[in-house]
N, C-alpha and C positions, 0 to 999 in steps of 0.2 A: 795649572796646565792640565785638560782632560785630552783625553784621546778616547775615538770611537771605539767602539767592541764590536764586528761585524760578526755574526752567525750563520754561516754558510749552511743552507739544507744539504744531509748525506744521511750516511748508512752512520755514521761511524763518530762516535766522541770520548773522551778517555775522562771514567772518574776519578782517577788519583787525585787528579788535582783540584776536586774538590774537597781534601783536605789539607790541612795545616795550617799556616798565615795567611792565606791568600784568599781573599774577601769577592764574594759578588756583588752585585750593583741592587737595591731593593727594585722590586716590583717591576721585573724584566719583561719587554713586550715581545714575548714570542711569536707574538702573530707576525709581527712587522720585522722579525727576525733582526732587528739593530736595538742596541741598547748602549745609554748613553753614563756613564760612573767614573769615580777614580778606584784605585786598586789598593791593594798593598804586595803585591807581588812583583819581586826585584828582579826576572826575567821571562822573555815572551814564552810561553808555554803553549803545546797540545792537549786537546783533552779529546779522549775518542772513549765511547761507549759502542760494545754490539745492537744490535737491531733487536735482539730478543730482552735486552736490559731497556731497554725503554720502559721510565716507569709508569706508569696505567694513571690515569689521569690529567697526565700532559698532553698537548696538542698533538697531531697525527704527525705533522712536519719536524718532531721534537728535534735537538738540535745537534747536528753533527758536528762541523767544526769550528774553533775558538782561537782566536788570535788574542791576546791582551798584553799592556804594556803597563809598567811603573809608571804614576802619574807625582807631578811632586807635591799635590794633596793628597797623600796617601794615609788619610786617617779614616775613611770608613769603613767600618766593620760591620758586616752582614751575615745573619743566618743563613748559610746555605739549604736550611732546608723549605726558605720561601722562597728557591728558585728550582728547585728539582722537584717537588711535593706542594703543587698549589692547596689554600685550605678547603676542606669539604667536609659534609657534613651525611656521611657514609653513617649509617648503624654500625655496633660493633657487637659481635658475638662474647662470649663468656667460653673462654680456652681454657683457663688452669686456674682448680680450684683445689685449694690445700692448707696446711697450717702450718708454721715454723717450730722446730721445736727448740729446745731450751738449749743453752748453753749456761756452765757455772764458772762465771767472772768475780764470783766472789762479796768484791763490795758493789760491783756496779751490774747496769745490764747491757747483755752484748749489742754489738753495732749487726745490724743485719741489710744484708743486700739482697737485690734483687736485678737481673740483668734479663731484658728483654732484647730480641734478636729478629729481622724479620726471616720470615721461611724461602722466600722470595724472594730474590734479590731486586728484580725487576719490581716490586710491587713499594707504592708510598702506605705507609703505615700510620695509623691513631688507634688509639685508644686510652685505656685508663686501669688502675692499679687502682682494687677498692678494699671496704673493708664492712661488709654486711653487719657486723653485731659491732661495730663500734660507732655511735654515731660523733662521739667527737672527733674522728678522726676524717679528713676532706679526702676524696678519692684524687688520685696521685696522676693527672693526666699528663700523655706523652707522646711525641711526633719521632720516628725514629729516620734519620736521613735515609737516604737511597744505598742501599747495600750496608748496614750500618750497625750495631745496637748500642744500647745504653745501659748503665748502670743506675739503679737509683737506692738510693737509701730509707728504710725506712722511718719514720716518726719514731723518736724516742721513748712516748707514750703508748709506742705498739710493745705488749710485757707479756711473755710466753711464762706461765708461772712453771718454776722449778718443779723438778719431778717430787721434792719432799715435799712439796706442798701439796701435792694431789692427793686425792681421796685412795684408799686403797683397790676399791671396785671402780677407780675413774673420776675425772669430771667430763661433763660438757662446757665447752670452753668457748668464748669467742672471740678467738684467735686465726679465724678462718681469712683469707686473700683471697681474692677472685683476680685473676687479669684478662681483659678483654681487650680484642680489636679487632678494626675491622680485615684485615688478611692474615694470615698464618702466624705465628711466631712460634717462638721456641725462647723458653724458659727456667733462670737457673737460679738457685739461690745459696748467699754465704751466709754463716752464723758466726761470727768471729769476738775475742775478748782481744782487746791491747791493751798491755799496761806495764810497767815495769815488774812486775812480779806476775801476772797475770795472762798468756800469750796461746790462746788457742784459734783454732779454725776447723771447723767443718763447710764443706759444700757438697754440694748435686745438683742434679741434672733432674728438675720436677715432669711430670707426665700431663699432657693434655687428655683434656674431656676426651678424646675420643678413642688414647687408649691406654687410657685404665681400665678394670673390669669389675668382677662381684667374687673371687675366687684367688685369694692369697696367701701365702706361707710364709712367717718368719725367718726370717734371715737377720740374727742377730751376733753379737761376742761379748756376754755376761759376764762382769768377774764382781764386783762391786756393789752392795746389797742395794735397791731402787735410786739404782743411776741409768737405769733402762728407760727407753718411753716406746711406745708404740702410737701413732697419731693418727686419725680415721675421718675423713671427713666425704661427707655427703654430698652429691650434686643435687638429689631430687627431695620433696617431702615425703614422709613416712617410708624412710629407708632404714628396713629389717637389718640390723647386724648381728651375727654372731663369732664369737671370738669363743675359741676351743682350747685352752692351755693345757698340756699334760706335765704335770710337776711330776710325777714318778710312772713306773710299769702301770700301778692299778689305782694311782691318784688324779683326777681329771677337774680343771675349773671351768666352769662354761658361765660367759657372760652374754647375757642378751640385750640389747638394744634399740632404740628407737630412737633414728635421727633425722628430723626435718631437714629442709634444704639450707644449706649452707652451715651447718653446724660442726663443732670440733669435736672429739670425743679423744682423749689422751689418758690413756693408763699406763702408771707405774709400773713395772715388772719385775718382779721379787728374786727370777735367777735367771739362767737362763735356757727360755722356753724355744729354743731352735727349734723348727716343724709345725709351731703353732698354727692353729687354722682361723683364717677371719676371712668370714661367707658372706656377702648380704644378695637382697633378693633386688637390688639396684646398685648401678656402677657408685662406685668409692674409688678416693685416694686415703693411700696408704702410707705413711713415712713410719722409720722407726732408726732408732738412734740412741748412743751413749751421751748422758750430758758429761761423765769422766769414765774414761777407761786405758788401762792398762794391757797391752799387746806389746810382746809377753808383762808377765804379771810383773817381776822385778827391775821394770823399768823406772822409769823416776815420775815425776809429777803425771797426773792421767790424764787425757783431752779426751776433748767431743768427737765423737763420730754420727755421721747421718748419713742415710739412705732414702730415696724414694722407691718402693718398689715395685717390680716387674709382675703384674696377676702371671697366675699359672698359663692361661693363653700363650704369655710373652715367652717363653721357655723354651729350650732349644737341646737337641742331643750330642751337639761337635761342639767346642772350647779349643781354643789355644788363650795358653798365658806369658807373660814374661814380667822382669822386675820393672816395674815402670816408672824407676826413676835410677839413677848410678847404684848396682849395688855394692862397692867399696862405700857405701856410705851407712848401709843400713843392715837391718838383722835378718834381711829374708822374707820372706810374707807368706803368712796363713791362707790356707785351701779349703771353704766350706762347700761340700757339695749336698744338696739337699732334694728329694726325690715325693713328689706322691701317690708310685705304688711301687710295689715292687720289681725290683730293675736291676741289675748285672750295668757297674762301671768301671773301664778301665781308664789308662791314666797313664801315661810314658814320658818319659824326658832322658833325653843323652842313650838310649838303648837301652832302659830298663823299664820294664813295663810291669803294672800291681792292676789286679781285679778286687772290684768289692766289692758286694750284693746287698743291697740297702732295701730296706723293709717302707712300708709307708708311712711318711711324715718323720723318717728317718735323716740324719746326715752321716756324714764323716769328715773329717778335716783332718790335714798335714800340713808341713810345716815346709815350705823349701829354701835351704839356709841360702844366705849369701853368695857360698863358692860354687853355688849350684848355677852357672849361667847359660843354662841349657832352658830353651821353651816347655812348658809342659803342655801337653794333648790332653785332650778327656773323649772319652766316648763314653754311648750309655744306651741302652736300647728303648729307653724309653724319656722322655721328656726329662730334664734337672734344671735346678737354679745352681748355680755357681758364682761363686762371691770370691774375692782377693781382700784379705784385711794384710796393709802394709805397715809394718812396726820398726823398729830400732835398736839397738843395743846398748848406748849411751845415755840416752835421754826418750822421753816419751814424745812421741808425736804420730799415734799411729794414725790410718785412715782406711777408709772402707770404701768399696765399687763393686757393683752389679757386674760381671761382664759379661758382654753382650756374646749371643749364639752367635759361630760360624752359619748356622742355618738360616737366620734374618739379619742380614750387614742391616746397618742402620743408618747407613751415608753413601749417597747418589750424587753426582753432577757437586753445586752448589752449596755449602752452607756455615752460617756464622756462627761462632762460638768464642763464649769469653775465656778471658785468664786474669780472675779476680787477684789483685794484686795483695801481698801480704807482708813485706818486707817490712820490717819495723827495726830487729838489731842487726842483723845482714841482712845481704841482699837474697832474697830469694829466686830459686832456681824454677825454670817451669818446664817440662815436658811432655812433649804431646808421642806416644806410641800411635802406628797405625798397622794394623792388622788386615793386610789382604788379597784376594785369593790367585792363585796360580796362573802365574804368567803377566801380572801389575809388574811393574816399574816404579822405584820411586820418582824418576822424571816423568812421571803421569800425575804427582802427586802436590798440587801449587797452592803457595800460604802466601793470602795478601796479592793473589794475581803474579804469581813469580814461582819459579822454580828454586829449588836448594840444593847446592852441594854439602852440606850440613849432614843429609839422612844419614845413620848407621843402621847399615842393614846385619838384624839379628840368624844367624846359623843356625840350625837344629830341625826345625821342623819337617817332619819326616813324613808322616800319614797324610797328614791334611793336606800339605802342597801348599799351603797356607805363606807367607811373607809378615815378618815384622820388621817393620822403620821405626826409626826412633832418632829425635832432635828435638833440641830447644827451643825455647819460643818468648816472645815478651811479655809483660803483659798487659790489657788492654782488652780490645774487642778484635779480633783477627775472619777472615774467611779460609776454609778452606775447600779444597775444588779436587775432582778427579775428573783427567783428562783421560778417559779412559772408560771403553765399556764396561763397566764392572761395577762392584759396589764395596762397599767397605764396610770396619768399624777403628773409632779412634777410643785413646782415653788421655785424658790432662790429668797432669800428673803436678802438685806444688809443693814445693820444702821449704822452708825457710830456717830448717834446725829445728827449732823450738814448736812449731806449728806446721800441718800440712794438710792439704786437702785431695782429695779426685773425685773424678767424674766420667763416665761416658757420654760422648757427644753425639748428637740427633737430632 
């Protein structure tokens, strides 16, 4: 028994229900606006879409509304994304160019992920996941549905050599990922170990070509003799780097380099070098990351931390912070603030307010325990990078974030972000904080096309006017939306006990 599908021309069609069990018909005539299938969806449903989500490539009449029924051959199953995203054969540009850095799993090597997202909700997405100096390895192509992203895993033959294994002045490596397509995206990546003795996780939030820069500062937390790494990798050929390490007041190491296009360049790091300078005279990406660390030191077993980081351009003088995840659970989290010139920074939370006058390629860091559950503020009269490394008391699982300037929110209108899943001996917990400015609403604030009663809105913020929310989330691929003039920043927050990650999202 089939039943028609009739497609009425409008303004208006709803994507929800292009996901879950519920299957389209192949190779849909949109012209003739009737298609003819069985289903597997066991009652008649709406589906409306805005007029500005219409995705680019479909027909100008794209299709408004849907009626469909359970048919009792209900066994075909269909990509949705050959009904929303016809095939084409668009160019794609070269977005995120970067290296993964190591994780130490011991006897084995970590699983690593990568989640692409489009920028655009309205836009159909292709490209591809490649890998320039390997050539046994097949470029990783990928169609991402309408409003959507995916996870993909890498080849187990992709192997980021251990930081003990690097040279002491460095290798060049080819461990470099390019992702390309042809509309926007946004891209993130995990490094994780699972095992029964063995249970880490790092992630971030990687930078596109187009803003990254030539002008960067370490933002590390060294306890651990070459369990550091610092990763560099090149977009163009004959890209000048130089990396400036100050090991003491009057001891200075200067490495110089030459890196053609697409090349890794990973050095070990002996202490820790916070302030370090890495120049070049063309745009680079920059990661840098623990393969074990301990935050605080007498924690128990060490995990990974990673960062992508912010060039100096990206830097901002206003900060707000908060714990970004239950703090009944944890030890508090570290404050690095790092400066390059000289600058006057204050700093308040709960009514107490501390100045401190940092020199160039200087930091300072504090510690804000637990019972502290008041936001803290920064001000600075001149540009800073500010970093949150979140730690434990129990057990180790610390994790590291950039956070983003109150002076450039980093989310407008629209946009998708993961919540790479971690759960192995409990279930883990995920949390998204969002950070923003006077006079937002969390009911401005919709995850998945939906509003929440969920937000807990955080107290304190005094100077800035600033708003922190904070709730739960699942995990998966999620959108989030402000309905609202304004702009934002978020951060994802993940525990699972034994392992954790964050990231800011953009």
């Amino acid at each position: 028994m089939e039943y028609l599908l009739l497609i009425v021309a409008a303004l208006l069609v709803d994507v929800s229900a292009f996901q879950g069990s519920c299957a389209f018909p192949t190779n849909p005539d949109v012209d003739k606006f009737q298609i003819l299938g069985t289903f597997k969806c066991g009652v008649t449903q709406k589906l409306s879409i805005r007029e500005d989500e219409i995705p680019q490539g479909s027909t100008s009449d794209f299709i408004s509304e849907t009626y469909y029924m359970e048919t009792s051959t209900a066994d075909l199953q269909v990509d949705n994304d050959e009904f929303t995203c016809p095939p084409t054969q668009e160019t794609v540009d070269v977005q995120f160019v970067f290296t993964i850095l190591g994780a130490n799993c011991v006897t084995y090597e970590p699983t690593i992920k990568i989640y692409i997202g489009p920028k655009s909700l309205s836009s159909c997405v292709y490209g591809n996941i490649s890998f320039p100096h390997l050539a046994n390895l097949s470029d990783i192509e990928f169609h991402l549905p309408l409003g959507q992203g995916k996870t993909f895993t890498l080849p187990s033959n992709y192997i980021v050599p251990h930081v003990g294994l690097l040279s002491t002045n460095g290798n060049i490596t080819n461990t470099t990922v390019i992702v390309a397509a042809n509309q926007e995206v946004v891209t993130y990546g995990l490094n994780s170990c699972s095992s029964s003795t063995v249970n880490q996780a790092s992630a971030y939030r990687l930078k596109n070509v187009s803003d990254i820069g030539t002008d960067y500062r370490l933002m590390m937390y060294n306890q651990l003799e070459r369990q550091s790494v610092v990763g560099i990798v090149a977009v163009d050929d004959e890209t000048l780097v130089s990396l400036s390490l100050d090991i003491s007041e009057t001891i200075s190491s200067q490495i110089n380099i030459t890196l053609n296009q697409y090349e890794s360049f990973l050095l070990p790091l002996q202490t820790d070098f916070m302030g370090g300078r890495v120049i070049a005279d063309k745009s680079i990406t920059v990661l840098i990351g623990n393969e074990r660390i301990k935050i605080p030191l007498n924690t128990g077993n060490p995990d990974p931390i990673a960062e992508c980081l912010d060039p100096v351009t990206a830097w901002g003088r206003n900060y707000s912070l908060y714990h970004l995840f239950d703090p009944s659970l944890s030890s508090g989290y570290t404050i690095r603030i790092l400066s390059t010139v000289h600058t006057t920074v204050m700093w308040k939370t709960d009514g107490d307010e501390w100045q401190t006058n940092l020199q160039p390629n200087e930091y300072f860091d504090t510690v804000i325990p637990a019972n502290q559950r008041k936001p803290v503020e920064i001000f600075a009269e001149h540009d800073i990078l500010v970093t949150e490394f979140i730690h434990f008391s129990s057990f180790a699982s610390p994790s590291m974030v950039q956070i983003p300037s109150l002076d450039h929110p980093l989310i407008d209108k629209k946009i998708v972000f993961p919540v790479f899943d971690i759960t192995l001996k409990v279930n883990a917990t995920y949390y998204l904080t969002v950070f923003a400015p006077p006079g937002a609403n969390s009911s401005d604030i919709y995850l998945d096309n939906a509003t929440s009663d969920t937000w807990t809105s955080i107290d304190g913020v005094s100077q800035t006017g600033w708003l922190i929310f904070q709730t739960t989330v699942t995990s998966g691929s999620h959108v989030l939306e402000i309905r609202g003039n304004y702009s934002i920043n978020a951060i994802l927050f993940a525990n699972e006990k034994v392992r954790s990650y964050s990231y800011s999202i953009a």
